[in-house]
VEXDOVO-716678 format. One record per residue: x, z, y of N, C-alpha, C in turn; residue number from 1. Coordinates in nm, 2 decimals. Example, Ala and Ser with C-alpha at 12.3 -4.5 7.8 and 13.67 -1.06 7.14 Angstrom:
<nodes>
[[1.32, 0.78, -0.57], [1.23, 0.78, -0.45], [1.32, 0.78, -0.33], 1]
[[1.28, 0.71, -0.22], [1.37, 0.71, -0.11], [1.29, 0.79, 0.00], 2]
</nodes>
This chain:
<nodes>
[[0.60, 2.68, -0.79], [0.70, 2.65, -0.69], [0.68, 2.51, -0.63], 1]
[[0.68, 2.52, -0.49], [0.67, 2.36, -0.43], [0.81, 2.27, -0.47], 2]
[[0.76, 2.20, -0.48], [0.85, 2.05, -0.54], [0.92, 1.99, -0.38], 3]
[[1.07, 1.94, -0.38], [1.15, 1.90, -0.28], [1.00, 1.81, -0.20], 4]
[[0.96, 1.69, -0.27], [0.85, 1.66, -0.21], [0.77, 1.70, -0.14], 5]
[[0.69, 1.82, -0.17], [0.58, 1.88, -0.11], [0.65, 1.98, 0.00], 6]
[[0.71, 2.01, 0.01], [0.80, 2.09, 0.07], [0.81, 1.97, 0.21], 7]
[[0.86, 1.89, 0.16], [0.90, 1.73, 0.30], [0.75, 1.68, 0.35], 8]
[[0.64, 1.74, 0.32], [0.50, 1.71, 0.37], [0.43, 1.59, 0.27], 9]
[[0.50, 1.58, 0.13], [0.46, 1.46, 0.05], [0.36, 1.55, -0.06], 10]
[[0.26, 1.45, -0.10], [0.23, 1.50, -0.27], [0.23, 1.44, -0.37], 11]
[[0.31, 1.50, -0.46], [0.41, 1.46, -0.56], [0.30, 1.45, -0.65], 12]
[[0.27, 1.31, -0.75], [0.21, 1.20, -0.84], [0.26, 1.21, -0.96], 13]
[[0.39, 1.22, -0.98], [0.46, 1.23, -1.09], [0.64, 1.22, -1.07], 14]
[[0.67, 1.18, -1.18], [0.84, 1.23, -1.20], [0.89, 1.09, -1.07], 15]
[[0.94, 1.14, -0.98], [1.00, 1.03, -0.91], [0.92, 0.92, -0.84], 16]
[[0.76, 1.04, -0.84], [0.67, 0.90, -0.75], [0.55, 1.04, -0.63], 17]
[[0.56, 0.99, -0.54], [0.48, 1.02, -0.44], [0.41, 0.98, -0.33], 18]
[[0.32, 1.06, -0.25], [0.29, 0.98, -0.15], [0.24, 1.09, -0.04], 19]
[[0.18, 1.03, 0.10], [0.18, 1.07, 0.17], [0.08, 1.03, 0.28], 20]
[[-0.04, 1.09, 0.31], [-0.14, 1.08, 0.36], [-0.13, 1.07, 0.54], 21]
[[-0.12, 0.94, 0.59], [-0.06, 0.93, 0.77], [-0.14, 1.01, 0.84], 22]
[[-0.09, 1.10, 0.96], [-0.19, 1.14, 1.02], [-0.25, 1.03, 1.13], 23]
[[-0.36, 1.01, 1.17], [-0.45, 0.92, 1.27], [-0.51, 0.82, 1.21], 24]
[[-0.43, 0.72, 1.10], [-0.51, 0.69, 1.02], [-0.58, 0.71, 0.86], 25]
[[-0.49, 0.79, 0.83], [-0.48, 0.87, 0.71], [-0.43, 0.75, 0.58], 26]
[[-0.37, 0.70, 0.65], [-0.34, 0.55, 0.55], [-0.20, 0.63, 0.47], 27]
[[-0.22, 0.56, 0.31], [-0.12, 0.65, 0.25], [0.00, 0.56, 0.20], 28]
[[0.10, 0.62, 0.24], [0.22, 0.56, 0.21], [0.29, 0.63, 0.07], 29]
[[0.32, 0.52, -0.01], [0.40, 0.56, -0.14], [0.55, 0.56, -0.12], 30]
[[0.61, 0.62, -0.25], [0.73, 0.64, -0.26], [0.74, 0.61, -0.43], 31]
[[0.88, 0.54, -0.49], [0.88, 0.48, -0.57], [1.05, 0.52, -0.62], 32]
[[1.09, 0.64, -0.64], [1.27, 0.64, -0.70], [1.28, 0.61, -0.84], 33]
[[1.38, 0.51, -0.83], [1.42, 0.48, -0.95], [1.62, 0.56, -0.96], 34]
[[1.67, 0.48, -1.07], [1.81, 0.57, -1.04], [1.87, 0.49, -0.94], 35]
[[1.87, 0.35, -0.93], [1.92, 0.25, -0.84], [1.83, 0.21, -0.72], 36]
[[1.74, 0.26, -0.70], [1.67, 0.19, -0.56], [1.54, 0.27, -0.56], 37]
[[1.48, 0.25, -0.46], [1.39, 0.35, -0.39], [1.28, 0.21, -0.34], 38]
[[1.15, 0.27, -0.37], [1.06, 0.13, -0.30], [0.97, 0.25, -0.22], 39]
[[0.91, 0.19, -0.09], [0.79, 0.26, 0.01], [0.68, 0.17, 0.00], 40]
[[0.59, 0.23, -0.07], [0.42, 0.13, -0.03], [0.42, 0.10, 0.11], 41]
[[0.40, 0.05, 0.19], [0.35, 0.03, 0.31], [0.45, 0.10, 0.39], 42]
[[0.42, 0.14, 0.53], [0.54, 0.17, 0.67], [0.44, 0.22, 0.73], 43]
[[0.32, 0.22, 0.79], [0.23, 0.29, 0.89], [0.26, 0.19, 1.00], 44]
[[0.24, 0.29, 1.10], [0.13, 0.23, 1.27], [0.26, 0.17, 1.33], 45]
[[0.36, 0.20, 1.32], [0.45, 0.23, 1.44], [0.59, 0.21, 1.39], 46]
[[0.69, 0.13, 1.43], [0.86, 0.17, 1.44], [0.88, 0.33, 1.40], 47]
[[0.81, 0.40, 1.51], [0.83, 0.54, 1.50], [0.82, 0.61, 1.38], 48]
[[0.69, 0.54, 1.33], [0.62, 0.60, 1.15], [0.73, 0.56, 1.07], 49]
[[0.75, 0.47, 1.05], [0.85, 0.42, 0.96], [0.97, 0.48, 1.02], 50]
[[1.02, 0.50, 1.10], [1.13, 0.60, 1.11], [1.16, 0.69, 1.03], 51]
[[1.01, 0.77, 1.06], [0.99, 0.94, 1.02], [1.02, 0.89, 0.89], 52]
[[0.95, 0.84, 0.85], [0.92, 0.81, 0.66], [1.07, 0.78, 0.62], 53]
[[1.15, 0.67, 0.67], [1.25, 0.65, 0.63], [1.36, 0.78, 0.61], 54]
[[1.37, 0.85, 0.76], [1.42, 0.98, 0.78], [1.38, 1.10, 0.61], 55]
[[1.23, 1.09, 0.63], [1.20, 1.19, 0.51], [1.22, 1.18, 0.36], 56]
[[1.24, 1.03, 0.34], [1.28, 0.98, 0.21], [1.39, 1.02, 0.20], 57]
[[1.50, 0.99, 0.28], [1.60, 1.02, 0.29], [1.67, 1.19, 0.22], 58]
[[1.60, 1.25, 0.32], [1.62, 1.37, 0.32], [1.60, 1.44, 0.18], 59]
[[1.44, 1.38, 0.14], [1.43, 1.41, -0.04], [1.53, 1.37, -0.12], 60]
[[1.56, 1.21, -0.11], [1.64, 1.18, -0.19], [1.79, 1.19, -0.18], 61]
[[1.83, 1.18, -0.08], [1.98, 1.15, -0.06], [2.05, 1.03, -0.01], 62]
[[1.92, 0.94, -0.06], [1.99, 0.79, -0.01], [1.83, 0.72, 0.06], 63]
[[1.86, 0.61, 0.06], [1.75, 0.51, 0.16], [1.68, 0.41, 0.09], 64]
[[1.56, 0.41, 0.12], [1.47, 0.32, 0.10], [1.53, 0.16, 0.06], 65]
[[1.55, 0.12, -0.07], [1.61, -0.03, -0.06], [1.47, -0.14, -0.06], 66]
[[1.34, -0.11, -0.09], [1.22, -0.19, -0.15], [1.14, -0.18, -0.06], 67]
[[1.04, -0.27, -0.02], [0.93, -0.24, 0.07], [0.79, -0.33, -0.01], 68]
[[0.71, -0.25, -0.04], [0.61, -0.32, -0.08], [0.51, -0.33, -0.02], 69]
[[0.40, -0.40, 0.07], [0.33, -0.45, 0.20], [0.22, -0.48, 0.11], 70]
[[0.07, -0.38, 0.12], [-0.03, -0.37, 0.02], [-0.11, -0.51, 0.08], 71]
[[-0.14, -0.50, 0.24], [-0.23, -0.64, 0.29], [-0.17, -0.61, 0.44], 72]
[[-0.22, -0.68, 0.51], [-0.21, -0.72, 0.65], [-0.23, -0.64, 0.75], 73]
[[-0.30, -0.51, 0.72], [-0.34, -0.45, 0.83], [-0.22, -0.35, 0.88], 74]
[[-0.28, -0.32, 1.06], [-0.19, -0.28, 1.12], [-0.12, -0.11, 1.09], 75]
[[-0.19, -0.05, 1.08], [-0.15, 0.07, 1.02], [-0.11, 0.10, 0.85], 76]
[[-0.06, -0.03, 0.81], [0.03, -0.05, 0.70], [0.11, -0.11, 0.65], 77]
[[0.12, -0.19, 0.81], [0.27, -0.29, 0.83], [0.35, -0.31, 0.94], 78]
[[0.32, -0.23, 1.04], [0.40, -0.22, 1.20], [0.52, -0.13, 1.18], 79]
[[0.54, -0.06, 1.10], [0.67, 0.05, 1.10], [0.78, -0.03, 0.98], 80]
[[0.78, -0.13, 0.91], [0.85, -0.20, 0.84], [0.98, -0.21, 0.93], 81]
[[0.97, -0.31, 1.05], [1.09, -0.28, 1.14], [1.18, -0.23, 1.11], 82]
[[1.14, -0.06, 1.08], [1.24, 0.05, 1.09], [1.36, 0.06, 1.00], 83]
[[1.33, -0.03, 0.85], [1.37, -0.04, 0.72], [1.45, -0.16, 0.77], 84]
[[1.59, -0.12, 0.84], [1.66, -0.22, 0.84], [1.73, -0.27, 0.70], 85]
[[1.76, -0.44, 0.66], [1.84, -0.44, 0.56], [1.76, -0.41, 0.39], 86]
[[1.61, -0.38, 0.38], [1.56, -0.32, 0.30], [1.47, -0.49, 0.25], 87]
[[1.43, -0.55, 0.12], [1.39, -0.61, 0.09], [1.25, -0.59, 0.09], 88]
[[1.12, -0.64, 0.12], [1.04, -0.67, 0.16], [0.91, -0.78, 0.05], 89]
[[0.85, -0.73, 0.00], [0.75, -0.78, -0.09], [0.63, -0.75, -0.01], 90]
[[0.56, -0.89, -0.04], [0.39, -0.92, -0.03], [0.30, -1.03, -0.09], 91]
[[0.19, -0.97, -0.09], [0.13, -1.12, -0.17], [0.15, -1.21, -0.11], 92]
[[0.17, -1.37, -0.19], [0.17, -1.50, -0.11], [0.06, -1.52, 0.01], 93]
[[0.14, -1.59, 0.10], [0.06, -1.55, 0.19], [0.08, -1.51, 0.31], 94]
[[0.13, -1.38, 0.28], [0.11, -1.24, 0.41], [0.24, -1.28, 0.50], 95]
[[0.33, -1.36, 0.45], [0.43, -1.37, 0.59], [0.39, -1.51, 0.64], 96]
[[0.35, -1.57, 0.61], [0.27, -1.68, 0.71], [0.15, -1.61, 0.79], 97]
[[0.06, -1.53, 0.74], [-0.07, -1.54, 0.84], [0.05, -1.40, 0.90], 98]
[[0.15, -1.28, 0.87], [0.16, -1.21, 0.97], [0.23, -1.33, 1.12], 99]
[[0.29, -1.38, 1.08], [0.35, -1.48, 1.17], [0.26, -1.54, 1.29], 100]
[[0.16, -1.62, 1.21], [0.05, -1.66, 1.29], [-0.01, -1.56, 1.36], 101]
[[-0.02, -1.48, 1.35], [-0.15, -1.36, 1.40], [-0.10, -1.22, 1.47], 102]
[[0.02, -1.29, 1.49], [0.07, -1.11, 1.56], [-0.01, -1.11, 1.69], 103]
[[-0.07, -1.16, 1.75], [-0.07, -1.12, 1.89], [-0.26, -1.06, 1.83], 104]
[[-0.29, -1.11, 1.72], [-0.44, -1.01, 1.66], [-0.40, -0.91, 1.59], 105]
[[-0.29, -0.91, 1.57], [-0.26, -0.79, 1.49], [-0.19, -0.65, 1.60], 106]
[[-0.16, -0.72, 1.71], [-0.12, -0.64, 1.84], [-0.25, -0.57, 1.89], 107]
[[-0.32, -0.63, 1.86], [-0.45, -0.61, 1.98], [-0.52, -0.53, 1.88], 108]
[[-0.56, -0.55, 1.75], [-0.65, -0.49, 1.69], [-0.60, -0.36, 1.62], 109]
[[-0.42, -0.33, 1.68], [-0.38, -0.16, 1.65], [-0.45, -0.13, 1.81], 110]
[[-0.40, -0.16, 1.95], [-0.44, -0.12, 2.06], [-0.56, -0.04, 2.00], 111]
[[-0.69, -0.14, 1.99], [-0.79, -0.15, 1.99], [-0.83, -0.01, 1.90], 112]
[[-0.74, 0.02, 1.80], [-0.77, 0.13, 1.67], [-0.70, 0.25, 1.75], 113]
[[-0.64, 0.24, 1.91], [-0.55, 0.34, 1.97], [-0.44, 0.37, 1.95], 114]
[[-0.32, 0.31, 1.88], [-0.18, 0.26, 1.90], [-0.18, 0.27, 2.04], 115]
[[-0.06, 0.32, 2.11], [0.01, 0.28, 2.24], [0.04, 0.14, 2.27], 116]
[[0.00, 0.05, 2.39], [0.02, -0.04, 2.40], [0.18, -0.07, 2.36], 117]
[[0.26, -0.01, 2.42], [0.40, -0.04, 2.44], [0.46, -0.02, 2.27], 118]
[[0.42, 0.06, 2.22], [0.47, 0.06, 2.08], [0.38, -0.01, 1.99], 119]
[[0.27, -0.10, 2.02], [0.23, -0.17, 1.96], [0.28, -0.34, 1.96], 120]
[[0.34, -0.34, 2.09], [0.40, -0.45, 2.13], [0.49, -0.48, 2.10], 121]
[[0.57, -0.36, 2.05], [0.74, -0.36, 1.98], [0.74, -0.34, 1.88], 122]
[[0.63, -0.31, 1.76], [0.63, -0.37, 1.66], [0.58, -0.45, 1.59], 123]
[[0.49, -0.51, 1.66], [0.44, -0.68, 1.68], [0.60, -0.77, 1.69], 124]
[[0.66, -0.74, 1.83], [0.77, -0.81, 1.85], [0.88, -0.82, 1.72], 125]
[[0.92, -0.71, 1.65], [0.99, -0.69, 1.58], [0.97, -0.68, 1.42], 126]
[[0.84, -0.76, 1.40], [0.75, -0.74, 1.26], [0.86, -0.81, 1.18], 127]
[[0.85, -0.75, 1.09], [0.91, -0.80, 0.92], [0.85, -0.84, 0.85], 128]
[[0.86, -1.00, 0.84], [0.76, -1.02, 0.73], [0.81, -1.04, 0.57], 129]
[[0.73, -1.05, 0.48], [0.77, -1.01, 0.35], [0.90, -1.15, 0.31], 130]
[[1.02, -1.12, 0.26], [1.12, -1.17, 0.16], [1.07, -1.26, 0.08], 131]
[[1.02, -1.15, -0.01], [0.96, -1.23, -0.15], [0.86, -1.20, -0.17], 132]
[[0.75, -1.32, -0.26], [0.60, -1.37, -0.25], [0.59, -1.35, -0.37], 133]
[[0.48, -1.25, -0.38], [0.44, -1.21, -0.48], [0.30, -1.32, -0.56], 134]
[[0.27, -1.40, -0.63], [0.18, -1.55, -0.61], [0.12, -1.44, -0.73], 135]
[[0.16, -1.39, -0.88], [0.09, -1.34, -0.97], [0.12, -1.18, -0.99], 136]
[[0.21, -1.20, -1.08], [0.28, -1.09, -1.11], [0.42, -1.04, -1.10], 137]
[[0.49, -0.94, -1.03], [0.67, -0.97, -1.03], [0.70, -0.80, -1.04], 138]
[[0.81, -0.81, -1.15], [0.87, -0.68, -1.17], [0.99, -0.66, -1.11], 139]
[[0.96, -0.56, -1.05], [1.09, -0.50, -1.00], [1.18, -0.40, -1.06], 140]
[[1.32, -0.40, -1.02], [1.39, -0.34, -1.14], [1.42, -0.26, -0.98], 141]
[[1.42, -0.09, -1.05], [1.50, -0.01, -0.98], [1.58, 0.11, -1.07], 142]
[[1.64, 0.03, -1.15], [1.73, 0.08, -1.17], [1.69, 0.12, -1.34], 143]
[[1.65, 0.25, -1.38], [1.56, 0.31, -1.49], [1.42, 0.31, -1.50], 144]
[[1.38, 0.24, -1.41], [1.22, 0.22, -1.35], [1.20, 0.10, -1.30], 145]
[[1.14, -0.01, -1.43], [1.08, -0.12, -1.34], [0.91, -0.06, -1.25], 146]
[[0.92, -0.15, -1.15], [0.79, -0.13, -1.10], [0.71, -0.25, -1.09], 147]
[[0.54, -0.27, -1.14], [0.51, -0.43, -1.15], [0.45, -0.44, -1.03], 148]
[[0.44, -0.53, -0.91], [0.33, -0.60, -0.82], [0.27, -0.67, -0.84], 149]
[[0.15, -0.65, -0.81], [0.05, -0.77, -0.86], [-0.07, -0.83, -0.77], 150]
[[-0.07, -0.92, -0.76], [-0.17, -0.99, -0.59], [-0.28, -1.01, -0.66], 151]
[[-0.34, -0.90, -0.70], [-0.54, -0.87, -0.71], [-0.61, -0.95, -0.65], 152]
[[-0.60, -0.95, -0.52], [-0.68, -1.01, -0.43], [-0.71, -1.17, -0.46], 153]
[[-0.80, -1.22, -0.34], [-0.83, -1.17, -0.24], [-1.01, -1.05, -0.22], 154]
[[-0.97, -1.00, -0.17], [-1.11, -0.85, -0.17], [-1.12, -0.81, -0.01], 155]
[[-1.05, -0.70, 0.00], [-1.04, -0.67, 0.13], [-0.98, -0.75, 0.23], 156]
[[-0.85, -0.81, 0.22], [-0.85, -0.93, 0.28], [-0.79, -1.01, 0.20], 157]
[[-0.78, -1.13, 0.23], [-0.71, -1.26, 0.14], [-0.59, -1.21, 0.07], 158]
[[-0.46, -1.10, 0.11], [-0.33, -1.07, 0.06], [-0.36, -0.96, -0.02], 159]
[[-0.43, -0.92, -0.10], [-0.39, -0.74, -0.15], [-0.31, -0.76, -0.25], 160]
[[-0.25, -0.65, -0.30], [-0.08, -0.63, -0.31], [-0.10, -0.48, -0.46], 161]
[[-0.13, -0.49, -0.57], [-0.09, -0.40, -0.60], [0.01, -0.34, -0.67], 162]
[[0.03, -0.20, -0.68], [0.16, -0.15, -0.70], [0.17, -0.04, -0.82], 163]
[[0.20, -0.08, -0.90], [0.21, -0.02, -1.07], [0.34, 0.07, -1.09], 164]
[[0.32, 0.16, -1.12], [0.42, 0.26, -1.17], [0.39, 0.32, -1.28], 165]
[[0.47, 0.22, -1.44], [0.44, 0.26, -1.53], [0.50, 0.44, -1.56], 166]
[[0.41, 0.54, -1.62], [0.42, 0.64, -1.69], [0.57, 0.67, -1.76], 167]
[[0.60, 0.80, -1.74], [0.72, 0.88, -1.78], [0.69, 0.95, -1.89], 168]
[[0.72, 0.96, -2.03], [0.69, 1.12, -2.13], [0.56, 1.08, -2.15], 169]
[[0.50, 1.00, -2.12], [0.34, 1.03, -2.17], [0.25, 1.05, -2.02], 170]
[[0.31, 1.08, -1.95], [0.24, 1.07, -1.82], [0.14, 0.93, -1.78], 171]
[[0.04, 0.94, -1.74], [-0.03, 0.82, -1.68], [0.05, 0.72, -1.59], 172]
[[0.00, 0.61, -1.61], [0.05, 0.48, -1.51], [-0.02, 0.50, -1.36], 173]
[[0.07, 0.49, -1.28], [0.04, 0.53, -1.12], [-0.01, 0.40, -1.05], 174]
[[-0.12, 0.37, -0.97], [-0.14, 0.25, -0.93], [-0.17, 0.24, -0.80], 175]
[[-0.07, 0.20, -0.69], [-0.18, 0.22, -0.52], [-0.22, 0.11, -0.53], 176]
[[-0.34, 0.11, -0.49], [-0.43, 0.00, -0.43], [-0.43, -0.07, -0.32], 177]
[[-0.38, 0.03, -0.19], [-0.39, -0.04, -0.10], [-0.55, 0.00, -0.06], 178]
[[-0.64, -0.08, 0.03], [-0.76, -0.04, 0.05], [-0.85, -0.11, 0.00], 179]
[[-0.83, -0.16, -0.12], [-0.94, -0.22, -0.21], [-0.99, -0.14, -0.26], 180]
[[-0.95, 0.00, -0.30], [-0.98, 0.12, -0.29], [-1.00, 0.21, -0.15], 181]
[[-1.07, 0.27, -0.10], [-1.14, 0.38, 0.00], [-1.17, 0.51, -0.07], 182]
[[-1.14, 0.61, -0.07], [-1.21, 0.77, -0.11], [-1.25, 0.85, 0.01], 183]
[[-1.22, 0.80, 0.15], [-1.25, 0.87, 0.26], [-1.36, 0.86, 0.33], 184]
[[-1.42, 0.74, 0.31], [-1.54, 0.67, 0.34], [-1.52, 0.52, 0.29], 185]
[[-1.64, 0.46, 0.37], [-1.68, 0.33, 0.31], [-1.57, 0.25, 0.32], 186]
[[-1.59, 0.20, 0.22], [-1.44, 0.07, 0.21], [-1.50, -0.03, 0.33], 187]
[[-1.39, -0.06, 0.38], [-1.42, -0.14, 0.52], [-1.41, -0.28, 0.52], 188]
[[-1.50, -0.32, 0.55], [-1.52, -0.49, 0.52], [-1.50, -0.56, 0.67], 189]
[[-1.40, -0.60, 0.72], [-1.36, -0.65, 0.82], [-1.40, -0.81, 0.86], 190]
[[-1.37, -0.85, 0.91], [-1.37, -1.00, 1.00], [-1.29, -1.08, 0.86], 191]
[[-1.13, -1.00, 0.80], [-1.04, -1.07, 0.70], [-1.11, -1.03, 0.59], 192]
[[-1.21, -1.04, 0.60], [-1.21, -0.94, 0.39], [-1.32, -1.06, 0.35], 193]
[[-1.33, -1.09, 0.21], [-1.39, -1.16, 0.13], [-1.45, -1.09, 0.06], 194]
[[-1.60, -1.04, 0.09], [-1.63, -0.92, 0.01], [-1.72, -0.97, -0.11], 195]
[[-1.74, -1.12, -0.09], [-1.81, -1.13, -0.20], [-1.70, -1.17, -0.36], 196]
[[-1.58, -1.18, -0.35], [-1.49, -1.18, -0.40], [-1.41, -1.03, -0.45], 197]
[[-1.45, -0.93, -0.36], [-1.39, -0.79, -0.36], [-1.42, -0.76, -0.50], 198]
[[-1.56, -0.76, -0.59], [-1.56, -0.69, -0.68], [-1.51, -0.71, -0.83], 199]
[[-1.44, -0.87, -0.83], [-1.40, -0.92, -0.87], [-1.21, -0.91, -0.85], 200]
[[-1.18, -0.83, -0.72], [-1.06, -0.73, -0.74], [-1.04, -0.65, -0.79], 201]
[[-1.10, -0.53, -0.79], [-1.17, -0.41, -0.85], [-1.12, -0.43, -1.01], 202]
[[-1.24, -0.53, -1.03], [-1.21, -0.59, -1.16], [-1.10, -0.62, -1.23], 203]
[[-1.00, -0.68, -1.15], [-0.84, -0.73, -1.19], [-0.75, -0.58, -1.21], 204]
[[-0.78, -0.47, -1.09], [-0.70, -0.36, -1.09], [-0.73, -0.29, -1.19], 205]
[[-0.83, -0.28, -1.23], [-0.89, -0.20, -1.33], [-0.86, -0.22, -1.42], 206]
[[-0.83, -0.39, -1.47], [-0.73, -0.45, -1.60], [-0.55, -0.40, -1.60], 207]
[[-0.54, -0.38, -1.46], [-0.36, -0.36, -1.43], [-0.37, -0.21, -1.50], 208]
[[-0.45, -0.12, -1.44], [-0.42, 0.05, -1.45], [-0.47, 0.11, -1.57], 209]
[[-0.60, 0.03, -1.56], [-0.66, 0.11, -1.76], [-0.72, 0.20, -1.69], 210]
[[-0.83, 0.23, -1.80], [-0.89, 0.39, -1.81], [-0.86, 0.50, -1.76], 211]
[[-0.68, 0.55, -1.81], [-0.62, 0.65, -1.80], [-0.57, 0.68, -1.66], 212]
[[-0.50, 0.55, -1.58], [-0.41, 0.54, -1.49], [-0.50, 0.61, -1.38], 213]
[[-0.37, 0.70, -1.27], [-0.42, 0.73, -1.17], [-0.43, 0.62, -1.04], 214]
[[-0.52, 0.65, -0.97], [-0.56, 0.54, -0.92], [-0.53, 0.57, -0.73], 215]
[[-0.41, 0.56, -0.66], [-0.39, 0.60, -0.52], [-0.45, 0.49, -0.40], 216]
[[-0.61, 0.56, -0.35], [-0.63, 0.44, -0.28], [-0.54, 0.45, -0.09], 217]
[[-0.61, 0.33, -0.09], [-0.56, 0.32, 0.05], [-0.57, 0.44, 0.16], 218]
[[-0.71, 0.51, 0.17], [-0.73, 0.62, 0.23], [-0.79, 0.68, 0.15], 219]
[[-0.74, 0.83, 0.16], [-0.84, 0.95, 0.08], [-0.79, 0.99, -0.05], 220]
[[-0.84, 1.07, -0.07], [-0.81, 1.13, -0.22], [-0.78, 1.01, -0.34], 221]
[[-0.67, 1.11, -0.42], [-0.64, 1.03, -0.58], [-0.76, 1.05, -0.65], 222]
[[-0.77, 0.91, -0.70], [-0.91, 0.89, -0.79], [-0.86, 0.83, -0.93], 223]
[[-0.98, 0.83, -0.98], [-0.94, 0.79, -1.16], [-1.05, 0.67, -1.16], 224]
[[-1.04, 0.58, -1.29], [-1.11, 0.44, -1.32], [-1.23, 0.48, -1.31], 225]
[[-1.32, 0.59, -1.32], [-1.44, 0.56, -1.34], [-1.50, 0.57, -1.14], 226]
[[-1.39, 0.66, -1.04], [-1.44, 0.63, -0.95], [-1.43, 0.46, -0.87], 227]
[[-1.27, 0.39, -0.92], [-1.30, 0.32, -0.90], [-1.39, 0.18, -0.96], 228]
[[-1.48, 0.20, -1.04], [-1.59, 0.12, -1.10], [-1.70, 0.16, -1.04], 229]
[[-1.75, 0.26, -0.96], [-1.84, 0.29, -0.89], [-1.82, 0.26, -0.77], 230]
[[-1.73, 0.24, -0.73], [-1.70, 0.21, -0.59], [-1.73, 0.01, -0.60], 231]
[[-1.67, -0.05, -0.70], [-1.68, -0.22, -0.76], [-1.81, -0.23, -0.80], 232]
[[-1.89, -0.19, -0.88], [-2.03, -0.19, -0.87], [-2.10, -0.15, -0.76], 233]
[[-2.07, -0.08, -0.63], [-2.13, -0.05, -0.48], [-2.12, -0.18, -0.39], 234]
[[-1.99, -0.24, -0.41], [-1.98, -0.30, -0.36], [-2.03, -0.49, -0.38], 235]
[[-2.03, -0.45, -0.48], [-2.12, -0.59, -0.59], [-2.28, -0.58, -0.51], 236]
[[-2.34, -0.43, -0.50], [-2.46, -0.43, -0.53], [-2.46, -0.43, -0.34], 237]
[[-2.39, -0.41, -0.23], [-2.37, -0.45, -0.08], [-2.37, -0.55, -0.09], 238]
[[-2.28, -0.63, -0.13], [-2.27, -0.79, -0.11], [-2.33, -0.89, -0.16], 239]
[[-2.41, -0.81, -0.29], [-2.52, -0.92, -0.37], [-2.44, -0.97, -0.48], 240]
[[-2.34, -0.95, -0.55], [-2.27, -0.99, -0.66], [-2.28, -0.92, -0.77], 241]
[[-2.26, -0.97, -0.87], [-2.32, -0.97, -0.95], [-2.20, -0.88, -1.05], 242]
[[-2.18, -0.77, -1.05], [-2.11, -0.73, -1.16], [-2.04, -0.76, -1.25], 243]
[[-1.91, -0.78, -1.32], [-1.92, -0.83, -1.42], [-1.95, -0.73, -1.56], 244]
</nodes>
């Protein structure tokens, strides 16, 4: 039998955790219920995305998004924040200064990925940047469910953000990555990314989730530690670093 989740276009991770694969960029947005509060990985492209998402959370749960957790800087995983009026806002130290500085590159470089001009301009205009600064490690309490963030980075770009959801009953620890992780193709090393640094992220996540933990990257299928160690050794052996 499909689960309220999968049913709402989500796929369900475990007890009170899911996610949801964007269509255009395929960038995956989490979901995080606790008994008192509700956290979203990321927002997507658009005001509009973060609408829908906020709308659909809703509709699973009964109540509204109170957490927002912001993996890095890029535009199809922080322009629909907006939407989450009143909703507290986490990112690694960092990401609300350079979003601040940089909207009119972060305007240009959704255009440029095919966002609508006009709705890329209004959520540039209306960007949220993060509350609270995540510098090491910070737990959040949602109620019966803390959840830990942890600023891995810098890899993909200088801010990555990751997001821990310890295990229910014995169930594995859930971990999005953000896109220090890729399963859809090559992890993307941009103009922001520090790649000779990246595998030395890898490295830190891999200490956060363990062996066991499932591992939700940025784009593409759920993966487990040993894909992401193959992916940190790919990327060591691209950039010329040295493994640890």
């Amino acid at each position: 039998m499909r689960t309220a989740w999968e049913e709402a276009g989500w796929e369900q991770l475990g007890e009170g955790v899911a996610r949801r694969r964007m269509p255009g960029w395929d960038e995956t947005i989490g979901v995080i219920a606790g008994a008192s509060g509700v956290m979203i990985v990321d927002t997507g492209a658009t005001i509009r995305d973060g609408a829908d998402l906020r709308r659909s959370v809703r509709g699973v749960l009964g109540r509204d998004v109170t957490h927002i957790a912001l993996t890095h800087p890029h535009f199809d995983h922080v322009l629909g924040t907006a939407a989450f009026a009143g909703v507290a806002v986490f990112g690694a130290a960092g990401l609300g200064d350079l979003l601040r500085r940089d909207k009119d590159a972060l305007r240009h470089d959704a255009i440029r990925h095919g966002v609508d001009r006009d709705a890329a301009a209004e959520a540039t205009d209306l960007l949220v940047v993060p509350h609270h600064h995540v510098h090491d490690q910070l737990t959040v309490d949602l109620g019966d469910r803390p959840v830990l963030l942890a600023n891995v980075g810098p890899g993909h770009t200088a801010h990555d953000l990751a997001v821990l959801v310890p295990g229910r009953h014995g169930a594995p620890e859930i971990v999005f990555c953000g896109d220090l992780v890729e399963e859809s193709g090559e992890p993307q090393a941009g103009p922001d990314a520090l790649p000779r640094r990246w595998p030395a992220a890898l490295d830190r996540l891999l200490a956060l989730g363990g062996e066991d933990a499932v591992y939700v990257p940025g784009h593409g299928a759920v993966v487990d530690a040993a894909f992401v160690r193959a992916q940190r050794d790919a990327l060591a052996a691209r950039f010329g670093v040295s493994p640890a």
